[in-house]
C-alpha positions in Angstrom: -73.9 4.2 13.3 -74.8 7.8 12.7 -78.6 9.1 13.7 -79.6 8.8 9.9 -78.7 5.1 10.1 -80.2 4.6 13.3 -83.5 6.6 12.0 -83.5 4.2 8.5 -82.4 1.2 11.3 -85.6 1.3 13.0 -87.6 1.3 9.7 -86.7 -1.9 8.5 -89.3 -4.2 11.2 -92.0 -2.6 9.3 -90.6 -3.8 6.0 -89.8 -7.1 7.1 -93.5 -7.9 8.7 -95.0 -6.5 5.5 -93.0 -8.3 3.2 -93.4 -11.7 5.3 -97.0 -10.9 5.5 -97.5 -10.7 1.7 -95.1 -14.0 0.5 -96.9 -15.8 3.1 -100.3 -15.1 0.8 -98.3 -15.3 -2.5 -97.3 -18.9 -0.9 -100.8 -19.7 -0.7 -101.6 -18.7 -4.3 -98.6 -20.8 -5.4 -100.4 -23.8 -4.1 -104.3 -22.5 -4.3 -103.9 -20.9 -8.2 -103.1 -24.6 -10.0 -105.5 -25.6 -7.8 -107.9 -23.9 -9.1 -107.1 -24.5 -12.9 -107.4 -28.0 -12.0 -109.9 -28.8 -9.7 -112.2 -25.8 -10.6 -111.9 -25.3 -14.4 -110.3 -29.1 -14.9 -107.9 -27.4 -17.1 -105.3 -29.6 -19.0 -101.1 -29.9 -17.7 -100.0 -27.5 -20.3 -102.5 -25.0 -20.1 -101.5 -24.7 -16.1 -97.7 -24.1 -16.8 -98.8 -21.6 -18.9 -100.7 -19.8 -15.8 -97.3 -20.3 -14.4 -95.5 -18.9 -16.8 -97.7 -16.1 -17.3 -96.2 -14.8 -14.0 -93.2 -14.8 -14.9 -93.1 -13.5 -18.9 -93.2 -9.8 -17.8 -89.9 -10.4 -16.8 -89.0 -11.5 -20.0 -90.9 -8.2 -21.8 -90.5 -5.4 -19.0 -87.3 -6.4 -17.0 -85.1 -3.9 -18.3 -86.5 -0.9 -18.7 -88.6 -1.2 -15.3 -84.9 -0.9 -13.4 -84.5 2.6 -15.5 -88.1 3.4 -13.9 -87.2 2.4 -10.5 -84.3 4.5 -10.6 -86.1 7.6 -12.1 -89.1 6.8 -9.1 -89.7 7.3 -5.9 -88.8 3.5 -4.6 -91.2 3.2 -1.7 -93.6 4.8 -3.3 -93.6 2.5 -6.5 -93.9 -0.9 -4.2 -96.9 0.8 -2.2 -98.6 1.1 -5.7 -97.8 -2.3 -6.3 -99.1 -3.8 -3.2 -102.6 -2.2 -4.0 -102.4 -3.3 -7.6 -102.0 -6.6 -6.4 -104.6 -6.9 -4.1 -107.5 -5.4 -6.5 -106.6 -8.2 -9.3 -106.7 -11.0 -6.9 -109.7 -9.9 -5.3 -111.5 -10.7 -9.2 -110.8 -14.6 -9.0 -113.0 -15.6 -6.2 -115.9 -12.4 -7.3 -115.6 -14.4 -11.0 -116.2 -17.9 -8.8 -118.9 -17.2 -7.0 -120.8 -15.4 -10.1 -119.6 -18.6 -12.0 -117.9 -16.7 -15.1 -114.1 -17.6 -13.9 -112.2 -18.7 -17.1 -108.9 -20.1 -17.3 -108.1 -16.6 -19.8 -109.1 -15.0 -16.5 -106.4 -16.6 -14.1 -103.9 -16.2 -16.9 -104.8 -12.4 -17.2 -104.4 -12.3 -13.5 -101.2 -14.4 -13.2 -99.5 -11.7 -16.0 -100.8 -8.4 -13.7 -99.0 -10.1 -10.6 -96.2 -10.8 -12.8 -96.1 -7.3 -14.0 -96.2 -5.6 -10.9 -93.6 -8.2 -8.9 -91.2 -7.2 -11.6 -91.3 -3.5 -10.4 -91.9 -4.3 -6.5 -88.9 -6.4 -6.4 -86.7 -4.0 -8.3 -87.8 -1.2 -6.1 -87.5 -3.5 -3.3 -83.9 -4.3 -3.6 -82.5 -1.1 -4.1 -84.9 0.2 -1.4 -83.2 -1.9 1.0 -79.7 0.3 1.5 -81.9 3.1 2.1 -83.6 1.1 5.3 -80.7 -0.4 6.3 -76.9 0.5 6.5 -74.5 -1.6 4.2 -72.8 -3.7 7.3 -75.9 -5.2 8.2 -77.6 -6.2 4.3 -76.8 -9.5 5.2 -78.1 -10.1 8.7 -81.1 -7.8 6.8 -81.2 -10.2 3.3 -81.0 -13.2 5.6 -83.9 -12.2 7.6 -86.2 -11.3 4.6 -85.1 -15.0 3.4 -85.6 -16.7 6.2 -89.4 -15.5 6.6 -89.8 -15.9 3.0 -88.9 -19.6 3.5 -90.9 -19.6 6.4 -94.2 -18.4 4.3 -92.8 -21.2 1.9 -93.5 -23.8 4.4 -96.7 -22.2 6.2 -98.2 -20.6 3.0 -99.0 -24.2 0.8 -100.1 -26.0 3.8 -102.3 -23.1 4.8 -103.5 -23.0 1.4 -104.0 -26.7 0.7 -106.3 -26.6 3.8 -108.3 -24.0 2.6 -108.6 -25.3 -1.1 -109.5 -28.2 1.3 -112.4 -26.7 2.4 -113.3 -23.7 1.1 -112.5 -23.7 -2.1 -109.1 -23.2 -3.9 -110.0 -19.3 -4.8 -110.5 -18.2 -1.5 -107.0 -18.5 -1.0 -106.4 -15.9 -3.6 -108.3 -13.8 -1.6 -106.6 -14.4 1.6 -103.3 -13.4 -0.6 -105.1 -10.1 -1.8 -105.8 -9.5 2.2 -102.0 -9.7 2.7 -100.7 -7.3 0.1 -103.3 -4.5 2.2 -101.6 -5.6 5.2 -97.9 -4.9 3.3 -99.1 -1.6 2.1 -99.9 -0.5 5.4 -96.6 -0.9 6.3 -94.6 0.7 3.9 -97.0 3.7 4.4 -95.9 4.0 7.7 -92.0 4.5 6.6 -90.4 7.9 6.5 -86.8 7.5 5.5 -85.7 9.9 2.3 -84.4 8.2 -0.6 -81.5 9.3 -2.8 -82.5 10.8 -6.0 -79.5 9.9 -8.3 -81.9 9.3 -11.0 -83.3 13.1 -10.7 -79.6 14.2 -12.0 -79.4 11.7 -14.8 -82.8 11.7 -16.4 -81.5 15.4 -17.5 -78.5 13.8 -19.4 -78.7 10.8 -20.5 -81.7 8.8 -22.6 -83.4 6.0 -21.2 -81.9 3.7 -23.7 -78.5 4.8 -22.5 -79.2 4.1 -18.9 -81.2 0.8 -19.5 -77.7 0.2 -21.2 -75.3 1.0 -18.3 -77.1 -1.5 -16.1 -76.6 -4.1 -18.6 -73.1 -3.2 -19.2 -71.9 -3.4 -15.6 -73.4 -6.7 -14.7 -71.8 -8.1 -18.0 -68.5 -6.9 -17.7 -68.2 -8.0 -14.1 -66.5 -11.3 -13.7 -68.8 -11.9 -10.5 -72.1 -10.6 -11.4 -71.5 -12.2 -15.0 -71.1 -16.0 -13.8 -74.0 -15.4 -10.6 -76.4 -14.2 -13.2 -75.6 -17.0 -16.2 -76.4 -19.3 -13.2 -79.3 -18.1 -11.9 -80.7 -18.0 -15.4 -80.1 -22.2 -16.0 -80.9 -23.3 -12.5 -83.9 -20.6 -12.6 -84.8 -22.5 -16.0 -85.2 -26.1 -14.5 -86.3 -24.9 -11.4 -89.5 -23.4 -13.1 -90.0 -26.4 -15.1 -90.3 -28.7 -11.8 -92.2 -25.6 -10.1 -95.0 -25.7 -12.8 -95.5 -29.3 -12.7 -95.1 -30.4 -9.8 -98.6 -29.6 -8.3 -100.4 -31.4 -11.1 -97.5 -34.6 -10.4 -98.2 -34.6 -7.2 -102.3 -34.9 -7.9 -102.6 -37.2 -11.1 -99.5 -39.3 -10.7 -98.7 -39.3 -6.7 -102.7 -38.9 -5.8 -102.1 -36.7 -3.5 -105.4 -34.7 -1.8 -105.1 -31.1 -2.0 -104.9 -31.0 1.7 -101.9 -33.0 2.1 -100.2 -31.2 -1.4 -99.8 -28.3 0.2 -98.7 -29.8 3.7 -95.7 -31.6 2.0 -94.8 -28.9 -0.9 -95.0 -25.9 2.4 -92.6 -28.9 4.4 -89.7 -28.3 1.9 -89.5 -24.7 3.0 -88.2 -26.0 6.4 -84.9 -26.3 4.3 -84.8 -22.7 3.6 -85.2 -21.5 6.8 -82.5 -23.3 8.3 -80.1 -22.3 5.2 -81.3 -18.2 6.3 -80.5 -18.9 9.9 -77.0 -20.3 9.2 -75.8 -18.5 6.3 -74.4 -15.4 7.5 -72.4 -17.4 10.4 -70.7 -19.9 8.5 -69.8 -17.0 5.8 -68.3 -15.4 8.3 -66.3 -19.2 9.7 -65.2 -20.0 5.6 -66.3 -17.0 3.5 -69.2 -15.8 1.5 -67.8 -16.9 -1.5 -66.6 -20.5 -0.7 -70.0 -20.9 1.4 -72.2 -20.4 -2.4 -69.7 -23.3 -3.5 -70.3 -25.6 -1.4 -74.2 -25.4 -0.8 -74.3 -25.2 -4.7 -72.1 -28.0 -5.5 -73.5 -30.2 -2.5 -76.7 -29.7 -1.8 -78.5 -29.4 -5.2 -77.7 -33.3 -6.8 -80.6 -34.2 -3.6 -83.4 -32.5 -6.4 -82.6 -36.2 -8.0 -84.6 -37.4 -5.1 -88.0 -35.3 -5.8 -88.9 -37.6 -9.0 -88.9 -40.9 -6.7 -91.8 -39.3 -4.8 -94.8 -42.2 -4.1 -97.4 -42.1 -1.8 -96.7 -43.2 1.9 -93.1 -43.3 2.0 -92.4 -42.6 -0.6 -92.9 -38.8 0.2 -89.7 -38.6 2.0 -87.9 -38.7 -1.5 -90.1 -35.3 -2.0 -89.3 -33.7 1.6 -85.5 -35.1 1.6 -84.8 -33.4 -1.6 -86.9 -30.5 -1.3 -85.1 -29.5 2.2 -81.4 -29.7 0.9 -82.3 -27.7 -2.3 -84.0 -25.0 -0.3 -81.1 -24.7 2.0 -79.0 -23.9 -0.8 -80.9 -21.7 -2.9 -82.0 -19.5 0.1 -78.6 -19.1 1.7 -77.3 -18.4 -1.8 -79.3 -15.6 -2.4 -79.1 -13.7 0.6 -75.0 -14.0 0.1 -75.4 -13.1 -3.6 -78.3 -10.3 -2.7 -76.2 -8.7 0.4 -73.4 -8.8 -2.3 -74.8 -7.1 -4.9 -76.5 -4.6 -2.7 -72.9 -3.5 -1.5 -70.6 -4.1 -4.7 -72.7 -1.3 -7.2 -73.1 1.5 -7.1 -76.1 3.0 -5.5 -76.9 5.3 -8.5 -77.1 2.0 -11.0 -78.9 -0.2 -8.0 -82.0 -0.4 -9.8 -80.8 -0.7 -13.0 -78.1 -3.5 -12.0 -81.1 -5.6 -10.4 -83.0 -5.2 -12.6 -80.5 -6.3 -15.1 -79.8 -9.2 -13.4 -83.4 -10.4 -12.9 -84.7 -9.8 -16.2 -81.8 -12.6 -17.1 -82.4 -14.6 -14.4 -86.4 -14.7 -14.3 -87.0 -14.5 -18.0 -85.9 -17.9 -18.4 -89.0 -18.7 -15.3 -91.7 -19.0 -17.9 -89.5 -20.6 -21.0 -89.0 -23.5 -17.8 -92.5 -23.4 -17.0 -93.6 -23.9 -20.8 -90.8 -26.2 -21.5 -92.1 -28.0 -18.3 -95.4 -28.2 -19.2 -95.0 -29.2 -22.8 -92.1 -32.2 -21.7 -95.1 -33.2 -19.3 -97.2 -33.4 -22.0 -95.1 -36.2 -24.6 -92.8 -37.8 -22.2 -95.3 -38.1 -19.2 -95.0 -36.4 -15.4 -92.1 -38.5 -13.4 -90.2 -38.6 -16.9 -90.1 -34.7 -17.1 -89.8 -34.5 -13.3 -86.4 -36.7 -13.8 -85.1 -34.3 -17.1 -85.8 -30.6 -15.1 -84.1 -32.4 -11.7 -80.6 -33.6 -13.6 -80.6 -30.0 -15.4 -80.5 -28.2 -12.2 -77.8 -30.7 -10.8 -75.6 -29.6 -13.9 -76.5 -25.5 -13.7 -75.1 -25.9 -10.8 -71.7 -25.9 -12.2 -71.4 -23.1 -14.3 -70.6 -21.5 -10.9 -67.3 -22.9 -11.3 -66.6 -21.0 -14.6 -65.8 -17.7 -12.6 -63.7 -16.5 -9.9 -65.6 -17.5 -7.2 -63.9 -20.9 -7.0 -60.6 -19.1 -6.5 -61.9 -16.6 -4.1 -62.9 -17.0 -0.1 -65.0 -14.2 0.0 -66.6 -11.9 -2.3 -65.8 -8.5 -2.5 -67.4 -5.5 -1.4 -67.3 -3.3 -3.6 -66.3 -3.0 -7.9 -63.2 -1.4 -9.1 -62.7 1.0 -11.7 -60.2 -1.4 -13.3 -62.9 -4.4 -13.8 -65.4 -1.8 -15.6 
């Protein structure tokens, strides 16, 4: 490694402890924000999958030309703005509590901010990574970032469940605003220049045409193509049992909000372990036949999730919770580290962007679809519809080359574009 490397190298603690910090308080307002629709406000099923969805529709609107932004912007600099942004709209939920004017318009106002500024923090974010970290270790990087993002997953709804618990759901939002501070600190405190590819082709080429490069290199790629179709269908159902399954676990479990977010945070133990052992058994069978496998084998246990009952019952919930979450974390640290290395760094932001704005738009069409199914058919039914589609999204990974390949490649060839 060269002194540059090393220089970027030593950056990337302060990236890691700021991004744990603040999906350990966006954990908490996954939990504490449904809480508060329905517990606070007694707002009706569908009305909080729309709150969900909310966070995920700017996706849907702004995914595509925020990866032309990213790439014309200084990255660092665009997720520090985000962080703050973040911080100041959550801070209005528990101001609107205690001054008793908190509406449901308000949380879904404030779920659609968040939404709007994730989309351009984890664009940034992504591309922002090789410029921290040197392309042989994105994956021991990715896994890390995963593996504390499953560990907020576990910590962050029990944390929150206690404090809806006892202090009120919407002080969790504010413990979430606290965190996002705490993760702009730390990317203030890294100096590592970034490329400016984007300075170059803003002066030749339209934003149309660029929003259209990133979109024509993840859809002519055999890999990216099939990874992103995927993500899209399983991302669909998952979003639909993600929006519901608070309110399940309340009116047709009877859970107490306490123990909700104990037993939703417990399924993140599954993601941690898939973070820790990813990158080894890649390396024993290959990245590529690794994704396979978990996919293929782990996610049939979300069948188990609408069994849940009280007592236990709840092992249904934590059995298939944990196998999912190994899967889908150690998938996306092999499929992130992957895309990270196989583009080209000038199209980074465009390419993930390109691929997100597939894979999360479909987030709130699942959360509505969720929350309306929930609606006519009842809870467990919908819970048993949104489980069997992610068993079958599953196999649209076999539709690609990845079944006929060990490991992925590491970088695209002029002859597949």
């Amino acid at each position: 490694m060269d002194s540059d490397q090393a220089h970027a190298t030593r950056h990337f603690p302060l990236l890691w402890f700021g991004q744990g910090a603040s999906r350990f308080g966006t954990a908490i307002t996954t939990v504490v924000m449904p809480l508060a629709a329905v517990t606070v406000l007694g707002t009706g099923t569908f009305l909080v999958t729309a709150i969900q969805a909310a966070v995920w529709l700017p996706w849907l609107v702004i995914g595509l030309p925020a990866g032309a932004w990213v790439d014309r912007l200084p990255r660092r600099a665009t997720m520090l703005v985000c962080d703050l942004t973040s911080a100041l709209t959550l801070a209005t939920v528990p101001l609107a509590a205690w001054t008793g004017t908190l509406t449901v318009a308000h949380l879904v106002a404030v779920a659609l901010v968040l939404g709007t500024v994730a989309v351009f923090f984890s664009t940034a974010g992504r591309a922002f990574l090789p410029d921290i970290v040197p392309a042989e270790r994105l994956p021991g990087a990715n896994a890390r970032l995963q593996g504390t993002d499953a560990g907020a997953q576990i910590l962050g709804p029990a944390a929150g469940g206690l404090v809806a618990q006892f202090s009120g759901a919407v002080t969790g939002l504010l413990i979430d605003a606290l965190t996002f501070l705490v993760s702009a600190s730390c990317l203030r405190a890294i100096r590592v220049p970034e490329p400016r590819f984007a300075a170059r082709e803003k002066r030749t080429t339209t934003f149309r045409a660029e929003i259209a490069d990133g979109l024509r290199f993840v859809f002519r790629d055999p890999y990216l193509r099939v990874f992103t179709v995927h993500a899209g269908a399983s991302n669909l159902a998952a979003s639909a049992l993600q929006a519901i399954l608070i309110v399940f676990l309340v009116r047709t479990v009877g859970l107490s909000e306490s123990v909700v977010g104990v037993v939703v945070g417990a399924a993140g133990i599954g993601g941690v372990a898939g973070a820790l052992v990813v990158t080894g058994l890649a390396g024993r069978i290959g990245s590529a036949r690794t994704i396979l496998i978990l996919e293929l084998g782990a996610t049939p246990f979300a069948l188990l999730i609408p069994l849940t009952t009280t007592g236990f019952g709840l092992v249904y919930l934590m059995a298939g919770g944990l196998t999912v979450s190994v899967a889908i974390v150690a998938s996306n640290v092999l499929i992130g580290s992957f895309t990270q290395s196989y583009c080209p760094p000038h199209l980074l932001g465009r390419v993930s962007a390109s691929l997100h704005f597939v894979n999360f738009s479909t987030l709130p069409l699942g959360a509505l679809m969720g929350g309306f199914l929930a609606e006519v058919a009842g809870l467990r039914a919908t819970m048993w519809v949104v489980a069997s589609l992610a068993v079958a999204s599953s196999l649209i990974l076999l539709a690609g080359p990845i079944r006929k390949t060990r490991s992925l490649p590491s970088r695209a060839t002029d002859a597949v574009h």
